[in-house]
N, C-alpha and C positions, 0 to 999 in steps of 0.2 A: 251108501247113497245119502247123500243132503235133501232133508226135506224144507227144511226151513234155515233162515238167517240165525247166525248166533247172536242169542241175548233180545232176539225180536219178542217183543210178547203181543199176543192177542188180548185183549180181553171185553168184558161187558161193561165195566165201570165207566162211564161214560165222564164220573169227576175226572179220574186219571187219566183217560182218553185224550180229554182238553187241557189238562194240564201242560202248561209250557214251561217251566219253571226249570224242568229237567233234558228235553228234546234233544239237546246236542250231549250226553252223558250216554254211557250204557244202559243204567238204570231207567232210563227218557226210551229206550227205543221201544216201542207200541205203536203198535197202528188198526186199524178196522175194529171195527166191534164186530167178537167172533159167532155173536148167533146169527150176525145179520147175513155175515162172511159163507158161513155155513146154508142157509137157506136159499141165497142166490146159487150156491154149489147144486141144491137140489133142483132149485126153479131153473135149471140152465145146464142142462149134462153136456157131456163131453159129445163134441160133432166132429164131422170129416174135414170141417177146415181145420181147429183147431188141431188136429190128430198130422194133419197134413204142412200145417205152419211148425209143431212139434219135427217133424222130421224134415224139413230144411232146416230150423236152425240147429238139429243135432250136425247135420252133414259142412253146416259152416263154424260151430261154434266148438263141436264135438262134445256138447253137455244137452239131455234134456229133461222137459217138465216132468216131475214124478208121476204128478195128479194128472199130466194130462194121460199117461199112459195105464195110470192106473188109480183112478175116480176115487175105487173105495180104500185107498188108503187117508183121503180126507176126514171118513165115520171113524179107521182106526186108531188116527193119533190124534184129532182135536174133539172126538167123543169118547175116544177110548173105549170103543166097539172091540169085539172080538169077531172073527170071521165067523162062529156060529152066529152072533149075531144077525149077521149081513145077509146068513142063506135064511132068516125067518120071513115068513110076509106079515104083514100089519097092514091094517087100513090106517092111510092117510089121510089128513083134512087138503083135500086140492082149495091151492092157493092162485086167487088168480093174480096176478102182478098187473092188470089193468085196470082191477076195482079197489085195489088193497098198495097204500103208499110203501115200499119195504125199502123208503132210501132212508141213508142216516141222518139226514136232514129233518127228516118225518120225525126219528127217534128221536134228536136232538128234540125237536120242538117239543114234543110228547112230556119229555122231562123237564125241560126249563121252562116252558111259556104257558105250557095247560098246567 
């Protein structure tokens, strides 16, 4: 099964992020900043549309979302959890996404302009 584009990279470096220099090369393909990529994953699980949009377009396209059928494979490959991991509980710090900026734009600013 495919989970990701080959040669795509995630990362946090926000220099390389913006870097244009390389974008049309193998080497250039990146996109999202993956803690941010990761937290909206948290702040926004998997629902009955999206589970429901996943199975028409499996039935027209014949491929579908990994993540959306199965969420915690996102903790195993871009945190590199282990499935004991996953059966632990932990308190959370609840993030409210109405009081708290968590776009990239927010982060960009963070770093360049403060």
């Amino acid at each position: 099964m495919v989970t990701m584009y080959d040669y795509l990279r995630l990362t946090n470096d926000l220099d390389d992020l913006l870097d244009e220099s390389d974008h049309y090369t193998m080497d250039g393909a990146r996109m999202g900043v993956l803690d941010l990529l990761l937290e909206w994953h948290k702040l926004d699980p998997v629902d009955d549309f999206e589970r429901q949009r996943n199975d028409v377009i499996f039935d027209v396209q014949g491929n579908r979302n990994p993540y959306i059928d199965h969420p915690e494979y996102v903790h195993l490959i871009w945190e590199n959890k282990t499935i004991s991991d996953l059966e632990k509980t932990e308190e959370t710090e609840d993030i409210d996404p109405n009081t708290q900026d968590t776009s990239l734009f927010a982060m960009i600013e963070k770093k360049y302009i403060v």
